[in-house]
N, C-alpha and C positions, 0 to 999 in steps of 0.2 A: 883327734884330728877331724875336718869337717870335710866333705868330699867336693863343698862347694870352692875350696882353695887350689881344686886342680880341674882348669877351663873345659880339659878333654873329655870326663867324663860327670854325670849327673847320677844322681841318688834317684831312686825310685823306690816309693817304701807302702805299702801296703799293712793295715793292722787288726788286727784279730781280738778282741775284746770279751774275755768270758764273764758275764756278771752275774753272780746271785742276786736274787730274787726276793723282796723283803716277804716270805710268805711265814705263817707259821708253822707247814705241814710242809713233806715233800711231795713233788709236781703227779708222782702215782700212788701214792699209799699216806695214810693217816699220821705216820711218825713223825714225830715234831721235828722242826730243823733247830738244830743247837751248835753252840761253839764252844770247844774246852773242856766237856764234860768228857763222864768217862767213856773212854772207847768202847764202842760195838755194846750201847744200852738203849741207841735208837732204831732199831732194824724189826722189819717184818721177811715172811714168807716173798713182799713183792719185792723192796728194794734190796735184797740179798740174791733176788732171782730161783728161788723154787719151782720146782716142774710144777705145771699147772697155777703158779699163781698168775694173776691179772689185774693190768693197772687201769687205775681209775683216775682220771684226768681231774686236776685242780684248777677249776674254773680263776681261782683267784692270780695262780700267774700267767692263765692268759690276759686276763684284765692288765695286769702289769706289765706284759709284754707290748699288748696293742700302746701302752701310755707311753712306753717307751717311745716305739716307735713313732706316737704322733710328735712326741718332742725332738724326735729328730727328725723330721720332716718327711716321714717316709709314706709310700702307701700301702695299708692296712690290705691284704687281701682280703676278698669276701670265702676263698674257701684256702685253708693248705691242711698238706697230710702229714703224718707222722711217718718216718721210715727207722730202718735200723742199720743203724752204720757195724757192720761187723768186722771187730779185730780182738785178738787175745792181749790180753795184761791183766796181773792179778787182783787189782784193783778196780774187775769188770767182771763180777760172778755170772749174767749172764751170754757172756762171751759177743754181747752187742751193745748197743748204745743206744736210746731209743732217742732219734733227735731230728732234723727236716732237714730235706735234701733241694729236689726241684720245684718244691711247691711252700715255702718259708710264709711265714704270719708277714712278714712286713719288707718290703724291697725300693729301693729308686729315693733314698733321702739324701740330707746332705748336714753338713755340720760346719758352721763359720767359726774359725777359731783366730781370737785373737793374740796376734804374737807381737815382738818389739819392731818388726820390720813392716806392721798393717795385719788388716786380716784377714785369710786365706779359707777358702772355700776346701771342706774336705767332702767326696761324696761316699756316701752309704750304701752300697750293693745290697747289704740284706740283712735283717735281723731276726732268729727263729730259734724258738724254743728247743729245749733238748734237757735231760736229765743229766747232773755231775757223777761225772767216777766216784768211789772210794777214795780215801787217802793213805797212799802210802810213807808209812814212820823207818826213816832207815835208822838205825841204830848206828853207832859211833860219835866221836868228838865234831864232825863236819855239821852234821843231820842231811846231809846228801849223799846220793847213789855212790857216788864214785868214795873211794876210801871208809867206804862203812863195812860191818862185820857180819851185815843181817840188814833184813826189812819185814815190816810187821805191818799190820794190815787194818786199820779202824774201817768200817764200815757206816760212821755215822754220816759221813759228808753224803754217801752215794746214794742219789734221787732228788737231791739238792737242786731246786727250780733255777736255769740257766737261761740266759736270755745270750747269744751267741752275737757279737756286732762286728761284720765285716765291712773293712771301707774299699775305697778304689784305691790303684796307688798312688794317690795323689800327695802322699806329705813327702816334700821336697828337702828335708834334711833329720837329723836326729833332734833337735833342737823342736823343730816341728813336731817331732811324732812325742816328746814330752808337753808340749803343749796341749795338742790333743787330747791325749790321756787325761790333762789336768782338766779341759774345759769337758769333756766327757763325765768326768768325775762327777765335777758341778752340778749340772743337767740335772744326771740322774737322783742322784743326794736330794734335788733340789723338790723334783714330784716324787721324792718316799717311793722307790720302786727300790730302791738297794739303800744299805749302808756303805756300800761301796768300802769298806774297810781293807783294805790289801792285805794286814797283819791279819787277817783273818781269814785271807784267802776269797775273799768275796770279789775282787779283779782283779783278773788276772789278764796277759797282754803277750802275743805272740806278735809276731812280725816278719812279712813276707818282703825281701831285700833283695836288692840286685841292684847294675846300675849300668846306665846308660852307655854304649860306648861310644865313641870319638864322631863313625858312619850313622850315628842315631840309632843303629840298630837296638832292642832290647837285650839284655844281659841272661843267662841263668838264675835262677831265683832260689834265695834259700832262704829258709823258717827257723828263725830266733825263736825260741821258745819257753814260754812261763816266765817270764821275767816280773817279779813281784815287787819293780817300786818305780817311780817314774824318772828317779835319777840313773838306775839302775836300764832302764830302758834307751834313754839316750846315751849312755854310755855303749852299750851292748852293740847300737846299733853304728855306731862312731868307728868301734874295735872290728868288726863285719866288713863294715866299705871299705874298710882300709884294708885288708885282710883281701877282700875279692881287688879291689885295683892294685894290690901289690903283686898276686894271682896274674894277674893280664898283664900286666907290664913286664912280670918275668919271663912273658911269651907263655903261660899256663894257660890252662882255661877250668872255670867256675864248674864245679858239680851239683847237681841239685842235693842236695841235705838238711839234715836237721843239725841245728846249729847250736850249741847250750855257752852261753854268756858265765864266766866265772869272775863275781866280785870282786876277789880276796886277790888275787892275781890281774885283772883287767884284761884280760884274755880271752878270744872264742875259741872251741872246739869245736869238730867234728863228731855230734852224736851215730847218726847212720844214716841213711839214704833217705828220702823224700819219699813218704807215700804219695802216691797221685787219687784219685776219686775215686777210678776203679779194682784198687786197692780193698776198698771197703765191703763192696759189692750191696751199695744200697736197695733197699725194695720195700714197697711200704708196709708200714707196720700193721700186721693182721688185729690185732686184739684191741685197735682203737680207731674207733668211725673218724673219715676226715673230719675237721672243724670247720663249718659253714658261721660266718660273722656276718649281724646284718647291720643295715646304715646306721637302723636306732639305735642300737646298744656302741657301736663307734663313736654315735655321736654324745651319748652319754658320756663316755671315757672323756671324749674333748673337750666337754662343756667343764670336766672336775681339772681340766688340768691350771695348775699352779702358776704364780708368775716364775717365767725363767729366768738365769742369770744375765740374759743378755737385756732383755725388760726392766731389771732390778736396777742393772745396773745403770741404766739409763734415766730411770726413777729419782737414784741418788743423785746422780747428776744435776738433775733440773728442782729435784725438791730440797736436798741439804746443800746445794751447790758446793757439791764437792769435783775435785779434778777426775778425769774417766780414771788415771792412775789409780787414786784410791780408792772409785767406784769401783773399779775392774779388784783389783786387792781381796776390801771387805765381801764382795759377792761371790769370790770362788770357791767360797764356803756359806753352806746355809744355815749353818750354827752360829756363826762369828758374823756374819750381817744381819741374822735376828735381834741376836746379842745386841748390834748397833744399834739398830730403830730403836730398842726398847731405853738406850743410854743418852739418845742424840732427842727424846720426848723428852726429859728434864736438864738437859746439860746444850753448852754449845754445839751443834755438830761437827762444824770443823774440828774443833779441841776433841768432840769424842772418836772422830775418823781419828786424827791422830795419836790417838793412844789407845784405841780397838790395835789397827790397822800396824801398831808401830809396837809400841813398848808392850801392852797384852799377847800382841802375837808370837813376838821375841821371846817371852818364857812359855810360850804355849808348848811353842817348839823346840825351844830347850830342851824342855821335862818331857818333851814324849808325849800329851795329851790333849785333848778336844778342851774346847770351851764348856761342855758340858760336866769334862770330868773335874773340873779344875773347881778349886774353891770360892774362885771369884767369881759374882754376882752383878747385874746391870747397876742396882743399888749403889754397890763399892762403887765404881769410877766415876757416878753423876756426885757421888760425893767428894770423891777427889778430885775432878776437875771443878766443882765451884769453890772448894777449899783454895786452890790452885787463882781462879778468877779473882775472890774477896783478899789475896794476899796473905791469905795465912798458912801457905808454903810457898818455899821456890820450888824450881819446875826439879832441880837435885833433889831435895828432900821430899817431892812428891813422886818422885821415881824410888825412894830405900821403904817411902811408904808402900810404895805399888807390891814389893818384892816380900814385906813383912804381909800384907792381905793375901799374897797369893800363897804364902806355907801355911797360914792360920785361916784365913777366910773372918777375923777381923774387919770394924770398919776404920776406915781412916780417920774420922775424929778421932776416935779412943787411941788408936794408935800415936798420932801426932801429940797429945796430951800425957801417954805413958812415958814415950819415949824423948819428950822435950824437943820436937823437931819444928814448933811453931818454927816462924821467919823473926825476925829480930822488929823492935817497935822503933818506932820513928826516932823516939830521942837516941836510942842506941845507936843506931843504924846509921844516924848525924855524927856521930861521936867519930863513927870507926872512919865517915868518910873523910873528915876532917884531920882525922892522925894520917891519912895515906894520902891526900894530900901537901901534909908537913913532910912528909917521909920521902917525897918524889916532887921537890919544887921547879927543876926541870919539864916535866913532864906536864904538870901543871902549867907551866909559862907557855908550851907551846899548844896548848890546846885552848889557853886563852888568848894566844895569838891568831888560832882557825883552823891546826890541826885535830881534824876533828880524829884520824886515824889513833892519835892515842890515849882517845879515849878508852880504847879496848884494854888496853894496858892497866890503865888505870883501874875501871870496872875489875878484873882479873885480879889484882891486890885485895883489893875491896873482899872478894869472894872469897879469897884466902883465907882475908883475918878473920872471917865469920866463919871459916868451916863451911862455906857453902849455904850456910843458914840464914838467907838473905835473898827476894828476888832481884835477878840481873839486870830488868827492866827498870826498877823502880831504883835501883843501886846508880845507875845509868844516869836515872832522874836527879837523883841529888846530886853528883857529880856536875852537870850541867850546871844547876841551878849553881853549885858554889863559883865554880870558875869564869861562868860568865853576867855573875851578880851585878 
């Protein structure tokens, strides 16, 4: 349910963005950052927290932090401090967080996200570095807190370089704040500062909600938290506004809390109460000198940074003259609009938008994988669409091809050749149109009378008797040419 379908009150939504860092070590100690491997083989004396150990700053995610934030428009401070945000979980051996409070690397950006209603301005309060918790493993059939038997403790994730992106509450619906996320995504994918992978925990997205009431007044605000997919985001926060305006209507009133989103159910709970800031009881971190940044080395960062997807997309636009539709599409991945330039240098562009953007993307995501993991190559499809161009598939039989390259990694000659999936030759293809002609003299008479409408009909026989093995344009053509010879 959308909160914009009831006039009296409005959404106010606020987002919290935790992203890994593409670093090879973590943000205070030498241990590599890894995914998958075996639990607690990455850890030192620092990032398990040992009395007397001390962290040593990874100049390489501040570099990624600053690129961050110039690509969100932010400004870079010239100094911010480290503090330590203090609270117990066991997932935080040294009982703090070493992460920035009032003095953040980067503050005052803003993020244009385009949606199906135009595109709306999100701003960017602050963005600043900080170290990831542990991760905790609950044991049971869920693999979450609740209903599990146990919880066990990897320690590889924790020291994991985090770059924190708080916005204003500016996104005006659920709908909005998956937008967001996805155009966030992009961005940063796009200058190599994350993988941004979610299945891997590398962003993650909280969400500060509330909603406006009737007198304008602002609402109580509560914190949707860790929500791991962007579908899963817009829904969470759909299930929340609905949940506080049913709250006020009942004559209740909104508690401040922590709020956990359940998938499998579509339902929000009640985790516990809201911490507030001084809760934490921030102060700066003794063991590491503020960070002073100067213009030069800023301006180095700026000068490396990358074209963005909003550049790119604007690129396609006016260079393959494609619609912003599927500029916007193929650009909100930086794998899958590589992929394109490199198909759309030997093939049609249009014809490669359209089958990057359309039929590649459709079993991308079928099967669960990137364009990088997937077996299909820029190579494949420049050969399938001039296959496709020269007539020797129909656009059917170059789609069971498309399906056959992407489980084998095959190229599509060999495969149209093994599998007999040419298009049918001209004397054939005369033959068949000429039996379904006989076969439908009705239909014939009146589209030599000037109903051009059943032609369609016609063509659709045609396609039958071939099995499909036949193109529809060119099926189209002989048909014309017989009936109004």
């Amino acid at each position: 349910m959308q909160i914009q379908e009831k006039k009296t009150y409005q959404a106010v939504i606020g987002l919290e963005f935790h992203v890994h860092l593409a670093t090879q070590t973590k943000i205070f100690c030498s241990c590599r950052v890894t995914y998958g491997e075996e639990p607690n083989t990455h850890t030192c004396p620092v990032c398990l927290g040992h009395p007397g150990a001390l962290p040593v700053l990874n100049e390489k995610a501040v570099e990624l932090g600053v690129m961050a934030g110039l690509a969100l428009n932010c400004e870079v401070a010239p100094r911010a401090v480290f503090a330590r945000k203090n609270y117990f979980y066991p997932d935080l051996p040294k009982g703090y967080q070493i992460s920035q409070y009032d003095a953040p690397i980067c503050t005052s950006g803003y993020l244009d996200v385009p949606t199906t209603e135009g595109p709306i301005r999100i701003g960017i309060t602050r963005l600043h570095l900080e170290e990831d918790a542990a991760k905790n493993v609950h044991v049971g059939t869920s693999g979450r807190m609740h209903g599990s038997i146990g919880s066990l403790i990897d320690f590889n994730r924790g020291g994991t370089p985090l770059i924190e992106i708080v916005t204003e509450p500016d996104v005006p619906s659920p709908e909005a704040a998956r937008a967001t996320a996805n155009h966030l995504k992009a961005i940063l994918q796009s200058i190599g500062v994350s993988e941004v992978d979610m299945e891997k925990g590398q962003l993650r997205c909280d969400a500060n909600v509330s909603i406006r009431k009737p007198d304008g007044a602002f609402g109580t605000k509560t914190e949707l938290k860790n929500m791991n997919s962007f579908r899963f985001i817009e829904r969470g926060l759909a299930r929340e506004l609905e949940r506080q305006r049913n709250t006020l209507e009942a004559g209740g009133s909104v508690e401040q809390a922590t709020i956990h989103y359940d998938p499998t159910t579509d339902e929000v709970h009640e985790l516990r109460s809201k911490e507030y800031a001084h809760d934490y009881r921030y102060f700066p971190e003794p063991d590491l000198l503020p960070l002073e940044l100067t213009e030069g080395w800023i301006h180095k960062i700026r000068t490396r940074l990358p074209e963005l997807p909003e550049q790119r997309m604007t690129r396609f636009v006016e260079q393959y003259g494609l619609s912003e539709y599927d500029a916007g599409v193929l650009t909100a991945n930086t794998e899958l609009a590589t992929f394109y330039e490199k198909v759309s240098e030997r093939a049609d562009p249009k014809q490669a938008a359209n089958w990057v953007s359309g039929e590649l993307r459709a079993r991308l995501n079928e099967a669960g994988v990137s364009i990088s993991e997937s077996k299909v190559e820029p190579g494949h499809l420049i050969e399938l669409i001039n296959l496709l161009k020269r007539g020797t598939v129909s656009r059917s039989a170059a789609k069971d091809v498309l399906n056959i390259v992407f489980e084998t990694g095959d190229f599509p000659a060999t495969i149209v050749e093994r599998e007999g999936l040419a298009s049918m030759g001209g004397d054939e293809l005369s033959r068949m149109v000429d039996e379904v002609v006989a076969a439908n003299p009705n239909e014939a008479e009146r589209v030599r009378a000037g109903d051009k409408k059943v032609i369609g009909f016609l063509v659709g026989q045609v396609m039958k008797a071939t099995r499909g093995n036949a193109d529809g344009g060119r099926v189209r053509q002989f048909l014309l040419e017989r009936l109004n010879g």
